[in-house]
C-alpha positions as CSV (number, residue, x, y, z in Angstrom):
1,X,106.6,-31.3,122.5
2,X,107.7,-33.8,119.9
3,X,110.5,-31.9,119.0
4,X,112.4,-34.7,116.3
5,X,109.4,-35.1,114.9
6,X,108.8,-31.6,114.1
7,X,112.3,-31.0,112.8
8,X,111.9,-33.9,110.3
9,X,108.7,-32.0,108.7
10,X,110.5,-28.6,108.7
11,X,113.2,-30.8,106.8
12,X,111.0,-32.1,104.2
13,X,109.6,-28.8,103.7
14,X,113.1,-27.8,103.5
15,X,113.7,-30.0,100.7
16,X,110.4,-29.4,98.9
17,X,111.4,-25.7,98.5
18,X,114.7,-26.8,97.2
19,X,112.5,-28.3,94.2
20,X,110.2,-25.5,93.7
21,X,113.6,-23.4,93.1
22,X,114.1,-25.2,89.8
23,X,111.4,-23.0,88.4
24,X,113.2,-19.8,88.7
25,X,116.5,-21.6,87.7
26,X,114.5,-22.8,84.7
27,X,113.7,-19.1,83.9
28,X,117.2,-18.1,84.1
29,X,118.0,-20.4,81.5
30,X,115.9,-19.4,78.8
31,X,116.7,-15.5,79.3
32,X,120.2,-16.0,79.7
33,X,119.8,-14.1,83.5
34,X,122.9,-14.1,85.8
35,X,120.2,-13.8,88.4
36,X,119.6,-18.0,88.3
37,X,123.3,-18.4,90.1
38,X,121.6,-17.2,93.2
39,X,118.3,-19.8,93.1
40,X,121.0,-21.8,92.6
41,X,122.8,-22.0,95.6
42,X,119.9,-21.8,97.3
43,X,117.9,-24.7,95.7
44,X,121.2,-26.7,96.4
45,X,121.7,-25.4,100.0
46,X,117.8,-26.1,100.7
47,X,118.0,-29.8,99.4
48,X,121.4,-31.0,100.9
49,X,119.9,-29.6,103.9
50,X,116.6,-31.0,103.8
51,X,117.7,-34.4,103.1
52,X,120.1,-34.2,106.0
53,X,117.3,-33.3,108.3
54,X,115.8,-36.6,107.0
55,X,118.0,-38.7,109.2
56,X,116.9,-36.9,112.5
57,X,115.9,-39.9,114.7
58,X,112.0,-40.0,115.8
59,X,111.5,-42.8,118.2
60,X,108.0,-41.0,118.9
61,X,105.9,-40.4,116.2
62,X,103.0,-39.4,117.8
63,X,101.9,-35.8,116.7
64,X,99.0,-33.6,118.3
65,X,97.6,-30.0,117.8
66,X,100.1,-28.0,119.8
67,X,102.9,-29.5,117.7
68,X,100.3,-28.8,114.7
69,X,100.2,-25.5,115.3
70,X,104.0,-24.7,116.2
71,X,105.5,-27.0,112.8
72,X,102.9,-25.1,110.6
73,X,104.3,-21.5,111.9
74,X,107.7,-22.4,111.6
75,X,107.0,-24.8,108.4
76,X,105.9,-20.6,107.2
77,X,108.7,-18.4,109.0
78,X,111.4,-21.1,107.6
79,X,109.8,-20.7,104.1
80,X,109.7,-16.9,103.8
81,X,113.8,-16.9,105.1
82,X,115.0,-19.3,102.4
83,X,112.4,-17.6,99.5
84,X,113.8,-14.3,100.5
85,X,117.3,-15.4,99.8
86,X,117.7,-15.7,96.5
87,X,116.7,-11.9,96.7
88,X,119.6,-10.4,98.6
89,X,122.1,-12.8,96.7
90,X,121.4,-11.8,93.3
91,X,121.4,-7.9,94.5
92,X,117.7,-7.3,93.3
93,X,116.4,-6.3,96.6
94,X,119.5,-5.4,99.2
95,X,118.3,-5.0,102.2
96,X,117.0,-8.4,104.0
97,X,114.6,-6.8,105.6
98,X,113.1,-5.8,102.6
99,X,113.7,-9.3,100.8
100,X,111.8,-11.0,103.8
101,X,109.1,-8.6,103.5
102,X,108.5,-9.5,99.5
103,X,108.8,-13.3,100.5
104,X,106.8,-13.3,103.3
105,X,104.0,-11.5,100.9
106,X,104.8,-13.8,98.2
107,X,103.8,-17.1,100.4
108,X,101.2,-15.7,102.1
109,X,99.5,-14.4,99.3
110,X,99.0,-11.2,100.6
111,X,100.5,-9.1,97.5
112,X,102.3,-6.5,99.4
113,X,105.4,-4.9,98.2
114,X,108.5,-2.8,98.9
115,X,109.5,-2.8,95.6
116,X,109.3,1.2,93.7
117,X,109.8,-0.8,90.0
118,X,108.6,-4.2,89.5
119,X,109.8,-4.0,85.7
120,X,113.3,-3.6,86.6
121,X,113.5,-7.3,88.4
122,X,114.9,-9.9,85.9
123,X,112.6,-12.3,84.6
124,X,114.0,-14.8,87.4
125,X,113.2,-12.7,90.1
126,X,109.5,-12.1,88.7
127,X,108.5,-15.6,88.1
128,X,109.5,-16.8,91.7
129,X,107.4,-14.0,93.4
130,X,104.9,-15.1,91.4
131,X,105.6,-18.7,92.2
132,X,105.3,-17.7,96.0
133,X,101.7,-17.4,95.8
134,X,101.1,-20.4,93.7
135,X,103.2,-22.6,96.4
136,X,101.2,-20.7,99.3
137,X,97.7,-20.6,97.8
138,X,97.1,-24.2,98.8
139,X,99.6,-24.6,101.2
140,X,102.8,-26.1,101.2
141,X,102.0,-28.9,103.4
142,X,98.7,-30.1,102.2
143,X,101.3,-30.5,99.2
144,X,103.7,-32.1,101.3
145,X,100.8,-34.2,102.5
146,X,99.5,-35.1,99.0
147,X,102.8,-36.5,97.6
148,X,104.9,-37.2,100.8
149,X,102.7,-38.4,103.6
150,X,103.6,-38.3,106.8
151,X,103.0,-40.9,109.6
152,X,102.1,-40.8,113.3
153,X,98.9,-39.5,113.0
154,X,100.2,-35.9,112.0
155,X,98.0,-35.4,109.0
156,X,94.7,-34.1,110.0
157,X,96.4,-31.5,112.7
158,X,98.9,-30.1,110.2
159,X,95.9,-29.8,107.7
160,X,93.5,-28.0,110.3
161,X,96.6,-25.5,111.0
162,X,97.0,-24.5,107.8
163,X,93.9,-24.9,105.6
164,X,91.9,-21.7,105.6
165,X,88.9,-21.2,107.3
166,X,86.3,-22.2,110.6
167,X,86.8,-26.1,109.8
168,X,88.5,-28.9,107.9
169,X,87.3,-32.0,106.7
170,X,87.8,-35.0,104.9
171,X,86.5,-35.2,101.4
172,X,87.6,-38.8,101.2
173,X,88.2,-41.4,104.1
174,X,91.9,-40.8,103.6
175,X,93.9,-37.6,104.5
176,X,96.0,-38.0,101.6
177,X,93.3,-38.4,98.8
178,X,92.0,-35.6,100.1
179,X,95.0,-33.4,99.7
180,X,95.6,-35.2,95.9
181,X,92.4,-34.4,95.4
182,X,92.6,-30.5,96.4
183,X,95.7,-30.1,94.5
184,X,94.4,-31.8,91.5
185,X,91.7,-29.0,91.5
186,X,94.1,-26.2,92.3
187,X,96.3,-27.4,89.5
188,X,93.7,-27.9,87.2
189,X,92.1,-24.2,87.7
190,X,95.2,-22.8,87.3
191,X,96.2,-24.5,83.7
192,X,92.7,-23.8,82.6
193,X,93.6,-20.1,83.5
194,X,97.1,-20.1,81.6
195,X,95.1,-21.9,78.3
196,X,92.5,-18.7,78.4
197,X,95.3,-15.4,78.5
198,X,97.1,-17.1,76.1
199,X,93.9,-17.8,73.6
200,X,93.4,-13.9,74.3
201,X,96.8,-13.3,73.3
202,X,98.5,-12.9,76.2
203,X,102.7,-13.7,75.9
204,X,103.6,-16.8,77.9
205,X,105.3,-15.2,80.4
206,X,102.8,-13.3,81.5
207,X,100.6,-15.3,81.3
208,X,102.1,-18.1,83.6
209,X,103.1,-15.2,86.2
210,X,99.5,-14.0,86.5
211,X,98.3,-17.1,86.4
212,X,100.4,-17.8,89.4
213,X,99.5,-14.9,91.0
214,X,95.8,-15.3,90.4
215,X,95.5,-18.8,91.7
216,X,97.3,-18.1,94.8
217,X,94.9,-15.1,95.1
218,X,98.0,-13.0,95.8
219,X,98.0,-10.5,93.4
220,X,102.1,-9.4,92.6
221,X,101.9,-8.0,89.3
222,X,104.8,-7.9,86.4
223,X,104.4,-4.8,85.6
224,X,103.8,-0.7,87.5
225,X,100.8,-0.7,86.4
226,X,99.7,-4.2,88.0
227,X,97.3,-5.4,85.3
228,X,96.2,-2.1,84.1
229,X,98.1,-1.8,80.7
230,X,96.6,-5.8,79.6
231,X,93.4,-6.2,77.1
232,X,90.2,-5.9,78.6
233,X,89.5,-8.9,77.8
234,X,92.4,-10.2,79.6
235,X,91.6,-8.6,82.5
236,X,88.2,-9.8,82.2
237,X,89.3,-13.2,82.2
238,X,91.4,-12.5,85.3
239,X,88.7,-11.5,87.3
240,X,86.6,-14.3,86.9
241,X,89.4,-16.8,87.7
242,X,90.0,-14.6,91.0
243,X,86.4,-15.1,91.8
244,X,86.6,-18.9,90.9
245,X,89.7,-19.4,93.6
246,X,87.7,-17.4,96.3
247,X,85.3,-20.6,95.8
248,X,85.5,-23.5,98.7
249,X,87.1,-26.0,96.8
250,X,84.6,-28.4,97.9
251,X,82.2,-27.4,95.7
252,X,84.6,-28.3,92.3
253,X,84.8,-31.4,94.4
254,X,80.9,-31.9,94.4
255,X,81.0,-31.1,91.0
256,X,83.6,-33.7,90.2
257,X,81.6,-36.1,91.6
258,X,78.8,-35.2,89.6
259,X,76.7,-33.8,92.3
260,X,76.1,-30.3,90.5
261,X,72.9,-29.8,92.5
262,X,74.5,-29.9,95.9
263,X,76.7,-27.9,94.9
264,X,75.1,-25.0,94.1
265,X,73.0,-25.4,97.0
266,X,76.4,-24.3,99.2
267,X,75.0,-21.6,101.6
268,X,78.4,-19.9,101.5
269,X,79.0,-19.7,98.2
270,X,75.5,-17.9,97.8
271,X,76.2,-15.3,100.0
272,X,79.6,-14.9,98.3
273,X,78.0,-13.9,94.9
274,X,75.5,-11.9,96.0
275,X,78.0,-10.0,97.9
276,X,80.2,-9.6,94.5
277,X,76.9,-9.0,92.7
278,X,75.9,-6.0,95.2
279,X,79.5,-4.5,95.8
280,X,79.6,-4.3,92.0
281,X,76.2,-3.0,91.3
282,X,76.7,0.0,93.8
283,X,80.1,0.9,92.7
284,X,79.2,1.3,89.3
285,X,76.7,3.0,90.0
286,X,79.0,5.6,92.5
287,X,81.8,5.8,90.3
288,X,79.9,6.3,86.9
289,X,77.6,8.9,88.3
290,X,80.7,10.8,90.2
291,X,82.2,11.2,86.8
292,X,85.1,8.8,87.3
293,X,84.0,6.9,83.5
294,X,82.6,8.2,80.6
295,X,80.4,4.8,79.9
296,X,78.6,2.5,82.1
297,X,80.8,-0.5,80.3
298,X,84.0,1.1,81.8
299,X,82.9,1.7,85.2
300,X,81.2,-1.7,85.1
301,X,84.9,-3.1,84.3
302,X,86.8,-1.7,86.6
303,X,84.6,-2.0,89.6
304,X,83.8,-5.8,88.8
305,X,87.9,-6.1,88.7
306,X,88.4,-4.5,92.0
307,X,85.4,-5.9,93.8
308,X,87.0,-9.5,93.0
309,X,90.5,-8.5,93.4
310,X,89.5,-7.4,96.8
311,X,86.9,-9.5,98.0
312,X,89.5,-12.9,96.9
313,X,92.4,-11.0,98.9
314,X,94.0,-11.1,95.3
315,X,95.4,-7.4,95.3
316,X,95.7,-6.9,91.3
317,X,94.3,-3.5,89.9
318,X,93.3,-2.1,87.0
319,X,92.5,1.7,88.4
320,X,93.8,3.5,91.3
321,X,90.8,3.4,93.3
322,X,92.3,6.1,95.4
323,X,91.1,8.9,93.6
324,X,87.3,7.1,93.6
325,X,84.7,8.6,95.8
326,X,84.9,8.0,99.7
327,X,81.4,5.5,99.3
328,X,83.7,3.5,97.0
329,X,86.3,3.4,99.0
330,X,84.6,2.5,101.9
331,X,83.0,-0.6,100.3
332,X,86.2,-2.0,98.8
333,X,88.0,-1.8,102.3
334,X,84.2,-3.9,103.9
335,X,85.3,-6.3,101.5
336,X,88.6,-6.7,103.1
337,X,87.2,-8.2,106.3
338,X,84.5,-10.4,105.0
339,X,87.4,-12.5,102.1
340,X,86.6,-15.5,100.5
341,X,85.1,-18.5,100.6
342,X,86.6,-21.2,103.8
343,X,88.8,-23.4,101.9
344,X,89.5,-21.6,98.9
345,X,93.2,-19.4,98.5
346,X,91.2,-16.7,100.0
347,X,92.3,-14.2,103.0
348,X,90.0,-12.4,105.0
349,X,87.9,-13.3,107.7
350,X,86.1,-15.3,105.4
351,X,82.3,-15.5,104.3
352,X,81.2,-18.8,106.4
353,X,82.4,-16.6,109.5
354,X,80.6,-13.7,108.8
355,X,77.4,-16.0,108.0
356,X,77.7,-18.1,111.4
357,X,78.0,-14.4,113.5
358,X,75.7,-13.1,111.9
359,X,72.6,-16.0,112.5
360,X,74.5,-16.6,116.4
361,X,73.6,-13.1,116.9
362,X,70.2,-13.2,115.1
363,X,69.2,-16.1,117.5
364,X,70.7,-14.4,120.4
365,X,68.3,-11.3,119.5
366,X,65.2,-13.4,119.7
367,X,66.1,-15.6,123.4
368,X,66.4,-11.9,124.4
369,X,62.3,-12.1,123.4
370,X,61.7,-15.0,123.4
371,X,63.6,-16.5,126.9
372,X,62.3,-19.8,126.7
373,X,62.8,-20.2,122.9
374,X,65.1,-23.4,121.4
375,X,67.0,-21.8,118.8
376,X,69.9,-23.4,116.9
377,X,72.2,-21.9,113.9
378,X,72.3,-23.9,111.0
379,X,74.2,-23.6,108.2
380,X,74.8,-25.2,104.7
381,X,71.3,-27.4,106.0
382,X,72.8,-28.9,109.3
383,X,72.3,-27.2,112.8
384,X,76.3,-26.4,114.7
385,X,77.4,-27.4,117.2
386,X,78.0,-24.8,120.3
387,X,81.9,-25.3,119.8
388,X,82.1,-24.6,116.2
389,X,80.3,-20.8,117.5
390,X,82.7,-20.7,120.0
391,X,85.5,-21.3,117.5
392,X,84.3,-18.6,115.6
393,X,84.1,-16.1,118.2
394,X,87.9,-17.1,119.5
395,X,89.2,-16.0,116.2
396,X,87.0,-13.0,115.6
397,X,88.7,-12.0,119.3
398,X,92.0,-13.4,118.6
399,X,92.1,-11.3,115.0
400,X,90.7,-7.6,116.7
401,X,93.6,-8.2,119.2
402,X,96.0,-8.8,116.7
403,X,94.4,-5.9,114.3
404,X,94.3,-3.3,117.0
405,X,97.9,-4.0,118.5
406,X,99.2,-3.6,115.4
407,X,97.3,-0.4,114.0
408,X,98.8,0.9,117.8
409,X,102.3,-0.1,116.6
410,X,102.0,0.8,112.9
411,X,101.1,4.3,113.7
412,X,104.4,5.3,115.1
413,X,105.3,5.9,111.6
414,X,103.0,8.6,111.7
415,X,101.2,8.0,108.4
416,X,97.7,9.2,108.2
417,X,95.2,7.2,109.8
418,X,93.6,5.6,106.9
419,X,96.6,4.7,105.5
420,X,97.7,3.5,109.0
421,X,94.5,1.5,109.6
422,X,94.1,0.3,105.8
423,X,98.0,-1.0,106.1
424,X,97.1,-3.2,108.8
425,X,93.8,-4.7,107.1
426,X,95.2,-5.0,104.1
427,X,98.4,-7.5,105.2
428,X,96.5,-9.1,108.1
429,X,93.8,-10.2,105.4
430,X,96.0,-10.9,102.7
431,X,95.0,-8.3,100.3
432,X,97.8,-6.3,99.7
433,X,97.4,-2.7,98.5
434,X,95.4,-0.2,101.2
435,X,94.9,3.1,100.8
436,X,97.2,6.4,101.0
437,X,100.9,5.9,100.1
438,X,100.0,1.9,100.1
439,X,97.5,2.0,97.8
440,X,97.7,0.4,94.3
441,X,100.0,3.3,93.0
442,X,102.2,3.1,96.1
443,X,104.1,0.3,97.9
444,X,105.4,-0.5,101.7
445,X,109.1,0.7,101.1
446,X,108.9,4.2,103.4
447,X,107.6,2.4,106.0
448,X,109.9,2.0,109.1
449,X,111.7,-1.7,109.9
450,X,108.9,-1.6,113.0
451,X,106.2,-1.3,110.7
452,X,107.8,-4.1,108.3
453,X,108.4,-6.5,111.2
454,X,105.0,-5.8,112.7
455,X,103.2,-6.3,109.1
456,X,105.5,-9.2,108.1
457,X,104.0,-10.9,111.3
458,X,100.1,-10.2,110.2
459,X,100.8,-11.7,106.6
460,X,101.7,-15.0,108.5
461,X,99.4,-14.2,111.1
462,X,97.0,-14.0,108.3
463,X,97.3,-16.4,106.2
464,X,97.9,-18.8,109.3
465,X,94.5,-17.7,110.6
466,X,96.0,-16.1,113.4
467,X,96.2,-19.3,116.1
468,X,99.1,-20.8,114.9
469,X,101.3,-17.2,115.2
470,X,100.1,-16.9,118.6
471,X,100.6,-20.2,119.9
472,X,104.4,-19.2,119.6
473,X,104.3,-16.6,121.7
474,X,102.5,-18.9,124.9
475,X,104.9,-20.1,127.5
476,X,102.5,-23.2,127.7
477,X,103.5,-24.0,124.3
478,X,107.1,-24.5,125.1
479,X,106.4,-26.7,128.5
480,X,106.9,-30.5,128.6
């Protein structure tokens, strides 16, 4: 284990949070907010430590998956425990606990919260949540990547750890074009977002905040009511921006190099809007003819907002789809295991998996005929390779043990069990509100400090896609 090498990253990611606390300290100048003492200190902590971690001496440069997989986890845990900070300094959220909980959510998009009123944070405190999802929609190092490269050979195995989904790849011959190039998009998407709320007359504010949120697919609201009390036409916007982010960035990459045709030939970005288009069509159908809206325009609305709030992970509601009807219900939490697109600042298992089970099973199903039969999965026109199914079939294991130890450990709270097993699903994929007393009316605060800690590590486990949280816990990891 590469050890110097690894503490040099976790320094420059050190440092690199230091900057992104300039934002909130920003915001506490213009509202005049005592709050901004405590991003402060922290922003100055993080940076005169970061740049001391500079000087570690690294003799051995050379950099491989394991070490990969162990600097990307704590590159995360180190993140949430400096964000969460700020938090307990300033008083806003007391207990530490509690503050890692909200930071945790915050980076890993998830959207979860222990807080009972959002709208009695300062405007300090609601920007950097906010912020949190922005920073950990794309990752922060394929930022650290983009704009400080590292060397040794590190790139592509901290890239693979982090970036959602089966696979990474190159767009360009370079690692760190490729990263520019993502973060040119990311930052892109999200300014074109801002531009649209306010032409619909949205205040700045909230605009940037949901814009944040939005982008990062995380879904922490400014307000009780989430994004229930904004124009529908605001909130229309909004939804369509959380579908765009569910997209596989590669295809605004095809696009920018005028290749619209391939683009839309994408096999996974297919099945993701026909999905969306389904899930839609059948709850609108459900809750109009259940009485929950008077017109099929209203029931269209909502169930559009929630399908993409859901699908992208992003959380954000505009109803309290607990009191829908059970069919409803049990769509929205389907579309908490399939997610987004791969590569996008979608959670959830994510479509490309779903696509690549479901054809390795189909072919399985026919040898089962057919014995002597040559069958290969393709997908996106090209046949896979056996270890890209195999791949697949690690996580899908790797996630049901992580899912069902948890819903084991979760229940000693002795919620009910949908709220139990909706709890679980809806950290471990990054969605953030379930169902029950954590549903979009509710929040996480009753649970136990079990239940936090055990939920805390599914948000990272999550976001992380799962292998780089368990890796920790091997005692191969830690051998010479």
């Amino acid at each position: 284990m590469n050890y110097p090498m690894i503490f040099y990253i976790l320094s420059r990611v050190l440092q690199l949070q230091g900057v992104f606390m300039a934002l909130p300290c920003v915001t506490a100048l213009i509202y005049r907010e005592h709050q901004g003492v405590a991003y402060l200190i922290v922003m100055v902590g993080s940076l005169v430590l970061g740049t001391l971690g500079r000087y570690i001496k690294r003799d051995n440069q050379s950099f491989y998956a394991r070490e990969g997989f162990v600097t990307v986890a704590f590159a995360w845990i180190l993140m949430s425990l400096v964000g969460a900070l700020p938090f307990v300094i300033s008083g806003e959220i007391k207990s530490f606990v509690d503050a890692l909980f909200e930071s945790i959510s915050g980076f890993t998009t998830t959207g979860a919260s222990i807080l009972t009123d959002v709208e009695a944070m300062s405007k300090t405190g609601l920007i950097w949540r906010s912020f949190t999802h922005w920073i950990g929609g794309m990752g922060v190092l394929v930022f650290l990547l983009a704009f400080l490269p590292m060397t040794g050979g590190s790139d592509m195995y901290l890239m693979r750890a982090e970036s959602p989904g089966p696979s990474v790849g190159k767009l360009v011959p370079r690692m760190r074009s490729t990263a520019q190039i993502l973060y040119g998009i990311y930052i892109f998407v999200t300014v074109a977002e801002i531009g649209t709320l306010l032409i619909l007359g949205m205040k700045p504010f909230d605009s940037l905040a949901l814009s944040f949120a939005t982008a990062g697919t995380g879904g922490f609201g400014i307000l009780n009511s989430s994004v229930g009390a904004y124009t529908m036409g605001q909130q229309t916007a909004i939804t369509i921006f959380m579908i765009l982010f569910g997209v596989n960035f590669n295809v605004y990459f095809l696009f920018l190099m005028k290749k619209p045709k391939q683009a839309l030939k994408c096999e996974e970005l297919r099945y993701y809007l026909i999905i969306i288009v389904v899930a839609i069509t059948v709850i609108t159908a459900n809750i109009y003819n259940s009485g929950h809206y008077s017109t099929v325009r209203d029931a269209l609305h909502h169930s559009a907002f929630q399908v993409g709030s859901i699908m992208t992970t992003t959380g954000f509601s505009t109803a309290d789809f607990n009191v829908w009807p059970t069919f409803s219900q049990a769509v929205l939490v389907l579309l908490m295991f399939i997610g987004a697109c791969a590569g996008s600042t979608g959670g959830g298992m994510k479509v490309s998996r779903w696509v690549l089970l479901f054809k390795s099973c189909r072919n399985e199903l026919g040898r089962s005929v057919h014995p002597r039969s040559v069958r290969r999965v393709h997908f996106e026109g090209r046949p896979m390779e056996k270890s890209m199914i195999h791949s697949v079939e690690r996580f899908v294991v790797a996630y049901l043990l992580v899912f069902v130890t948890s819903i084991i450990l979760v229940s000693l709270d002795n919620l009910s069990f949908t709220e139990t097993f909706t709890s679980v699903a809806a950290t471990l994929n990054n969605i953030g509100p379930g169902l029950g007393v954590v549903g979009p009316a509710g929040n996480y605060s009753s649970l136990s400090i079990l239940s936090k800690s055990v939920l805390m590590f599914d948000m990272l486990a999550g976001r992380l896609e799962i292998l780089p949280m368990l890796v920790l816990l091997l005692r191969g990891t830690w051998k010479k």
